[in-house]
PyMOL Python script that loads the backbone (N, CA, C, O; Angstrom):
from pymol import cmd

cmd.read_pdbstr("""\
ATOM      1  N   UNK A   1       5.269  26.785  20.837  1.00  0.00           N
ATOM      2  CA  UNK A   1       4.788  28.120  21.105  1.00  0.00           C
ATOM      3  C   UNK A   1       4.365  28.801  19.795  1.00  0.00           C
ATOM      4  O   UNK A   1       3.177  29.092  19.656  1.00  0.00           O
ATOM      5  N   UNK A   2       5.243  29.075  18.832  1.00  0.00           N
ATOM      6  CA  UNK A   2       4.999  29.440  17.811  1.00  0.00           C
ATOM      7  C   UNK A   2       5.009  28.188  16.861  1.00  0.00           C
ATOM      8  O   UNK A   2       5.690  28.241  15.837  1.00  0.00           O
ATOM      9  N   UNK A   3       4.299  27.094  17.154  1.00  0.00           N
ATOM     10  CA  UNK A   3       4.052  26.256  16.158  1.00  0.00           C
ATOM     11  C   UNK A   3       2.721  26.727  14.972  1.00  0.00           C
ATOM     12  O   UNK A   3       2.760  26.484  13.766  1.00  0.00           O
ATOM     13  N   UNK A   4       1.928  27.234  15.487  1.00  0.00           N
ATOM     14  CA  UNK A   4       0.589  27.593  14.744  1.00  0.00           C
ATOM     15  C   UNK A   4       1.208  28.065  13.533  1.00  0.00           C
ATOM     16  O   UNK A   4       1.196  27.370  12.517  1.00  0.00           O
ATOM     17  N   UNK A   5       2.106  29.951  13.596  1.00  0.00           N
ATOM     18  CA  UNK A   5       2.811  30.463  13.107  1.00  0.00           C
ATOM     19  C   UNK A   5       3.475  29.510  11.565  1.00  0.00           C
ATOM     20  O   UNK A   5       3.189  29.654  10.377  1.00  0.00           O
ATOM     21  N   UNK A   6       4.515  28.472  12.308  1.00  0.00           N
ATOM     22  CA  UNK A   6       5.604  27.811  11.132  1.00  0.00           C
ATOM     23  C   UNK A   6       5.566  26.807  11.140  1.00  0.00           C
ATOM     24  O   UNK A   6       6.463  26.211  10.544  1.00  0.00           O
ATOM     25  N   UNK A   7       4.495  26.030  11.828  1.00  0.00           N
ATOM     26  CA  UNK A   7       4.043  24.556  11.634  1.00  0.00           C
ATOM     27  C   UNK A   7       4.913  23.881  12.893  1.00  0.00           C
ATOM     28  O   UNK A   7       5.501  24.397  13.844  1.00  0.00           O
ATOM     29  N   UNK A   8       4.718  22.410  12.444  1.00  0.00           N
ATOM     30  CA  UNK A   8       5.832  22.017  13.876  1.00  0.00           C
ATOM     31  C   UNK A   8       7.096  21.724  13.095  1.00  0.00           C
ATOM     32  O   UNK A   8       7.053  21.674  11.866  1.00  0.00           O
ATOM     33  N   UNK A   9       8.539  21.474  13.958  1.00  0.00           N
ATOM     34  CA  UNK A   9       9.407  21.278  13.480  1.00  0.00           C
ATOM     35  C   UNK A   9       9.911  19.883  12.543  1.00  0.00           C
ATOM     36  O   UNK A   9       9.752  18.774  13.054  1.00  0.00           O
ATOM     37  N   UNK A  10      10.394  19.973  11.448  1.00  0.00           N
ATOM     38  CA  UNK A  10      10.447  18.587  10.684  1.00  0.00           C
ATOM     39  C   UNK A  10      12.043  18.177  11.576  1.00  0.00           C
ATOM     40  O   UNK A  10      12.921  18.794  12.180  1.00  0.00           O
ATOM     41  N   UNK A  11      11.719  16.721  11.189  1.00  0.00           N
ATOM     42  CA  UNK A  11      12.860  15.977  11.823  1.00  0.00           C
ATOM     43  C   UNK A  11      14.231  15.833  10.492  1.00  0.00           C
ATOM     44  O   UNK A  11      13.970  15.568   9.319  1.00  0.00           O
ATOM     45  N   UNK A  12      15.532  16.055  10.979  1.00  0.00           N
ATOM     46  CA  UNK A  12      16.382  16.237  10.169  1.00  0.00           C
ATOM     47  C   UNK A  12      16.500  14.847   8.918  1.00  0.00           C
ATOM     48  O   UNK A  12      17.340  14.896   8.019  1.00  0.00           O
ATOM     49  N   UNK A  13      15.449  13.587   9.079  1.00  0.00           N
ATOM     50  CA  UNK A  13      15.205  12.807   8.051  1.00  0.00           C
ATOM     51  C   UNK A  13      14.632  13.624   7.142  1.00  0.00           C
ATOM     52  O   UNK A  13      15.103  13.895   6.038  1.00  0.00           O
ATOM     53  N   UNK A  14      13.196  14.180   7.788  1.00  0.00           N
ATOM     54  CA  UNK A  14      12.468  14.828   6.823  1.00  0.00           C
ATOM     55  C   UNK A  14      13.015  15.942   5.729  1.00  0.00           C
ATOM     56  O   UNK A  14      12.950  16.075   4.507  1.00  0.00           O
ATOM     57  N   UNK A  15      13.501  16.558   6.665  1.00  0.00           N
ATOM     58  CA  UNK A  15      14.859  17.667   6.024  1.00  0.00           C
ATOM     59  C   UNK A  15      15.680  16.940   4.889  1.00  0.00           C
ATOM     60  O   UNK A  15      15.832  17.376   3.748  1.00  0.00           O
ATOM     61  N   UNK A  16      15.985  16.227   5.193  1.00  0.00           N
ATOM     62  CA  UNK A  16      17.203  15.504   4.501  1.00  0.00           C
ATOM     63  C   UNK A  16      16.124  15.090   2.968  1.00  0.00           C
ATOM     64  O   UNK A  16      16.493  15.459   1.852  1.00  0.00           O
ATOM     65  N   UNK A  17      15.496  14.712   3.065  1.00  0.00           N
ATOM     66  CA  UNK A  17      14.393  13.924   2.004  1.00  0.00           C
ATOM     67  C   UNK A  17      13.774  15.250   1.063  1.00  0.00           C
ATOM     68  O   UNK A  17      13.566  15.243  -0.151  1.00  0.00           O
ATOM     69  N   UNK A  18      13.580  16.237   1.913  1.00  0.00           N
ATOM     70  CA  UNK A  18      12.939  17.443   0.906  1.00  0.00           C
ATOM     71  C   UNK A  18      14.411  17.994   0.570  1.00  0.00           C
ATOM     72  O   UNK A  18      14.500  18.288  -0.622  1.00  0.00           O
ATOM     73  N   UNK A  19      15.378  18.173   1.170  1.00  0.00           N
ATOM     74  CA  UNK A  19      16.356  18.697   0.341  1.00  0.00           C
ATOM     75  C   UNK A  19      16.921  17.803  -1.055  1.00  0.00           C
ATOM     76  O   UNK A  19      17.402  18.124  -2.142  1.00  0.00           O
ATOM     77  N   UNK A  20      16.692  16.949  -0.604  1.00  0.00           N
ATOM     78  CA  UNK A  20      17.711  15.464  -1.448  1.00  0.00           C
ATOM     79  C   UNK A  20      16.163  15.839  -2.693  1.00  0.00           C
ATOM     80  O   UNK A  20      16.511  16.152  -3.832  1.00  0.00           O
ATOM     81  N   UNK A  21      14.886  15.797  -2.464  1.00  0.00           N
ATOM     82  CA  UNK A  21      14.023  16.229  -4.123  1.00  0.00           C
ATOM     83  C   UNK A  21      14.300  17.356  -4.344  1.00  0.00           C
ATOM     84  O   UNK A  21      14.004  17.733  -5.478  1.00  0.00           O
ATOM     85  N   UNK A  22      14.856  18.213  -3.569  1.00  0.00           N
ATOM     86  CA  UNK A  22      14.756  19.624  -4.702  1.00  0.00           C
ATOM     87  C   UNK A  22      16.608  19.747  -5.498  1.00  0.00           C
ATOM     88  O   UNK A  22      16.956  20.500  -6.408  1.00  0.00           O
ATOM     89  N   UNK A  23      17.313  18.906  -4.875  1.00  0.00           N
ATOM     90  CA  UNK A  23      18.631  19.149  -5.516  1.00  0.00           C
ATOM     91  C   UNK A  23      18.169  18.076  -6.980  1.00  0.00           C
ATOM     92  O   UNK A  23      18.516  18.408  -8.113  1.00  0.00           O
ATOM     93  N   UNK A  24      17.295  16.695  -6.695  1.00  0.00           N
ATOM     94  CA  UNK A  24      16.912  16.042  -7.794  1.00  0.00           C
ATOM     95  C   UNK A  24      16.025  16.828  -8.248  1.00  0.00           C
ATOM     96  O   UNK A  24      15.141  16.174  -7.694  1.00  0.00           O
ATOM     97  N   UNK A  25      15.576  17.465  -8.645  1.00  0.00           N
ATOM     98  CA  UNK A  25      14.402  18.422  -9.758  1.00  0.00           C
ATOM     99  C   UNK A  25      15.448  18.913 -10.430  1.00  0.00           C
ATOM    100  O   UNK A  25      15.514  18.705 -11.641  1.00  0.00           O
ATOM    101  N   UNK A  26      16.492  19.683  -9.738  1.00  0.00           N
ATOM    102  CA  UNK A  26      17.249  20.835 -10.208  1.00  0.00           C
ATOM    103  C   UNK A  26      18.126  20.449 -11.036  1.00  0.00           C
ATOM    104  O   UNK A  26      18.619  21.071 -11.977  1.00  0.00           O
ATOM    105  N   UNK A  27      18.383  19.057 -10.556  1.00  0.00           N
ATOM    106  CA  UNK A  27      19.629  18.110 -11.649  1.00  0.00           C
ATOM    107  C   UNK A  27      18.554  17.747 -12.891  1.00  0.00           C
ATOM    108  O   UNK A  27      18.916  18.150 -13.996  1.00  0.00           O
ATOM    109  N   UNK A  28      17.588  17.208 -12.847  1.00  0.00           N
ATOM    110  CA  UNK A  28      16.838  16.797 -13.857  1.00  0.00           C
ATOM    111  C   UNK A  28      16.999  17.909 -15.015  1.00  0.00           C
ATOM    112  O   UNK A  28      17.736  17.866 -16.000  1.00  0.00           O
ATOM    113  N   UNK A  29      15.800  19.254 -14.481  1.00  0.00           N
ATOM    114  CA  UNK A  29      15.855  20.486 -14.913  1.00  0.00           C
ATOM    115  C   UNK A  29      17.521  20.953 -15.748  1.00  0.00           C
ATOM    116  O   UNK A  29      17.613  21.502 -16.846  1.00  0.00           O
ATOM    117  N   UNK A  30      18.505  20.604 -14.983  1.00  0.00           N
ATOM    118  CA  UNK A  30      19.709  21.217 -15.537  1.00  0.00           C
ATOM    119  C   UNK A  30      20.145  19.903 -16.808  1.00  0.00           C
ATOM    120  O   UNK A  30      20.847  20.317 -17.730  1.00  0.00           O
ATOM    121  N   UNK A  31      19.746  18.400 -16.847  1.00  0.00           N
ATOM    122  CA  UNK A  31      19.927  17.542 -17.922  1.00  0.00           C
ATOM    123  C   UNK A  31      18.761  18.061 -18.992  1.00  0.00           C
ATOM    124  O   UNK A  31      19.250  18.357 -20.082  1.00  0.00           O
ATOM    125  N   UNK A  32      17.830  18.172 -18.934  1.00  0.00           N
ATOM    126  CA  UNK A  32      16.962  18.581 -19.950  1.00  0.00           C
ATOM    127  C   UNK A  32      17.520  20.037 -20.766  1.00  0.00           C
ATOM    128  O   UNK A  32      17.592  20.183 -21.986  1.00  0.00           O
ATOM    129  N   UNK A  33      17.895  21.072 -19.676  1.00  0.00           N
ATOM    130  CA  UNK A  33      18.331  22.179 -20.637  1.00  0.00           C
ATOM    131  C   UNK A  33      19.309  21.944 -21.239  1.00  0.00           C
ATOM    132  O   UNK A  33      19.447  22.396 -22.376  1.00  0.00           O
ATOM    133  N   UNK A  34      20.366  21.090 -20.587  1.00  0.00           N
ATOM    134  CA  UNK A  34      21.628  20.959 -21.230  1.00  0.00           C
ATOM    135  C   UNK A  34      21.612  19.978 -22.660  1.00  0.00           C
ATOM    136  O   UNK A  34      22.386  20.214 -23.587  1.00  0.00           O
ATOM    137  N   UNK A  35      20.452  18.662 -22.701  1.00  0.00           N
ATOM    138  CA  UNK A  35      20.180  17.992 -23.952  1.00  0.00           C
ATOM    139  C   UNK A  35      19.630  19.128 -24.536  1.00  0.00           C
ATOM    140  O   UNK A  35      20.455  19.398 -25.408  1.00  0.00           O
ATOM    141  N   UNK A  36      18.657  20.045 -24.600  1.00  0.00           N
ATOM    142  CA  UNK A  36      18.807  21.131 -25.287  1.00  0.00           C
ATOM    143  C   UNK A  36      19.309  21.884 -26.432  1.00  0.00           C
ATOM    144  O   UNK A  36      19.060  21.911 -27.638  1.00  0.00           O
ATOM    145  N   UNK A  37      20.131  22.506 -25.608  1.00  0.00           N
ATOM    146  CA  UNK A  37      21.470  22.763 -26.036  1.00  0.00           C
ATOM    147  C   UNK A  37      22.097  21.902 -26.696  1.00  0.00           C
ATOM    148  O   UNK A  37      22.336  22.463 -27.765  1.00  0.00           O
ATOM    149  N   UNK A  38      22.525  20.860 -26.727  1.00  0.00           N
ATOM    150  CA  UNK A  38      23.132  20.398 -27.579  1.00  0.00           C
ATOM    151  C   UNK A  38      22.257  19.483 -28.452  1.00  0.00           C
ATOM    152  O   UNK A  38      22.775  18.435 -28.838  1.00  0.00           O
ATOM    153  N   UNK A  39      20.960  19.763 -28.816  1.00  0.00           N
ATOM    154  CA  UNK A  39      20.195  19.672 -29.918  1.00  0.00           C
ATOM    155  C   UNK A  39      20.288  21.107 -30.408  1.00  0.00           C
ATOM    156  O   UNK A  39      20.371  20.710 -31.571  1.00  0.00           O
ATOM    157  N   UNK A  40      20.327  21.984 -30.497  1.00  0.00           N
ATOM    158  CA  UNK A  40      19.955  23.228 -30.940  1.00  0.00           C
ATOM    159  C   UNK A  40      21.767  23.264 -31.401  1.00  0.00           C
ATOM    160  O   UNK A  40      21.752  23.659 -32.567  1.00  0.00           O
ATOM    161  N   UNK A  41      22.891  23.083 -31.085  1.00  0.00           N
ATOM    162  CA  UNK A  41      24.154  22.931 -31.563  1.00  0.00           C
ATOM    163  C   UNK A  41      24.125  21.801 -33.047  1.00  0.00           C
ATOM    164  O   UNK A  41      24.414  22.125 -34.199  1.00  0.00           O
ATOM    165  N   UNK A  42      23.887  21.064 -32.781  1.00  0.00           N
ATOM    166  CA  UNK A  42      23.858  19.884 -33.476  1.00  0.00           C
ATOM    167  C   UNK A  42      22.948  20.740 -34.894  1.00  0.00           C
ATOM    168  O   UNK A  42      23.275  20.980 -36.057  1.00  0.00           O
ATOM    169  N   UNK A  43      22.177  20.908 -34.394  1.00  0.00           N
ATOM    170  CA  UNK A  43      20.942  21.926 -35.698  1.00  0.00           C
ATOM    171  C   UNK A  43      22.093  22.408 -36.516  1.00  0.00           C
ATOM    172  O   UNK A  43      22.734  22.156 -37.536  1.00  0.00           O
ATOM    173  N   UNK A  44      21.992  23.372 -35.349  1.00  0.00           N
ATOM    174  CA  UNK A  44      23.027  24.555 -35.996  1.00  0.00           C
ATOM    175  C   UNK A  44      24.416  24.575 -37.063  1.00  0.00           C
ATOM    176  O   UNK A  44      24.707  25.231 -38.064  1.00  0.00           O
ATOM    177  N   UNK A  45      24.998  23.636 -36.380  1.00  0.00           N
ATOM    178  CA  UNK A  45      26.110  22.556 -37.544  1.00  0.00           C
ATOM    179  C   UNK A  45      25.441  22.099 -38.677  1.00  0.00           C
ATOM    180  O   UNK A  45      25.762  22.603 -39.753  1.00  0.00           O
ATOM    181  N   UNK A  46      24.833  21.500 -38.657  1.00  0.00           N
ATOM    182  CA  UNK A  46      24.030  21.023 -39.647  1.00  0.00           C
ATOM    183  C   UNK A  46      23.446  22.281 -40.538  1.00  0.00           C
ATOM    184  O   UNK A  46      23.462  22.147 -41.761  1.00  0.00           O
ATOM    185  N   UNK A  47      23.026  23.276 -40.072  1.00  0.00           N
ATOM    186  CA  UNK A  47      22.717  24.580 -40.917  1.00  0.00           C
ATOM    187  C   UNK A  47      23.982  24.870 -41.255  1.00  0.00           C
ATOM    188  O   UNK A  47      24.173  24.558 -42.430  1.00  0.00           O
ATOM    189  N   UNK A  48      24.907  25.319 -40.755  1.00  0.00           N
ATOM    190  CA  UNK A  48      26.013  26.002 -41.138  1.00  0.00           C
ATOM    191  C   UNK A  48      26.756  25.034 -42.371  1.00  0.00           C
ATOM    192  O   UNK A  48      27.194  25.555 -43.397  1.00  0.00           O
ATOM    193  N   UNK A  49      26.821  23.710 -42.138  1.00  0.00           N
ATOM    194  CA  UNK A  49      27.923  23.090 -43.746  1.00  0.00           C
ATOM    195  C   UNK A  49      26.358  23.363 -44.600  1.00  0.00           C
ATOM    196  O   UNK A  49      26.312  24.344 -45.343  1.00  0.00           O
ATOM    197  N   UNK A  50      25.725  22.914 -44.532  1.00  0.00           N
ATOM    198  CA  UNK A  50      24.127  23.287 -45.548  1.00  0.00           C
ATOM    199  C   UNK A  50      24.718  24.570 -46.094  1.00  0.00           C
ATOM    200  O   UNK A  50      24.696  24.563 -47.325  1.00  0.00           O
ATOM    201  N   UNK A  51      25.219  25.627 -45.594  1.00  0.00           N
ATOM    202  CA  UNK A  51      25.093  26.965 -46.159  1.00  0.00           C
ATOM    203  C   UNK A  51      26.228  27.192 -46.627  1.00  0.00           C
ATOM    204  O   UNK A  51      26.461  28.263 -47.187  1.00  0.00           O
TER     205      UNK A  51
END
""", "prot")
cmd.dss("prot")
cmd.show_as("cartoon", "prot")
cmd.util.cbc("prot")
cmd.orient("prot")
């Protein structure tokens, strides 16, 4: 009825598969900031006995 509206309904595989990539982006996303961080620590040590 209101398919036009919100498309048709995905099947709880499909569901399962777009949830399961966006929790993997978010883990990726959260390893990259976190190597980051502990490059920018590591710096920082390294500045601090330097000084």
């Amino acid at each position: 009825m209101l398919d036009f509206l919100f498309g048709r309904r995905k099947s709880p595989a499909e569901m399962m598969r777009m949830h399961q990539r966006a929790l993997d982006k978010a883990m990726r996303e959260l390893d990259r900031t976190r190597a980051k961080l502990e490059q920018q620590e590591k710096k920082l040590i390294v500045d601090i006995k330097k000084a």
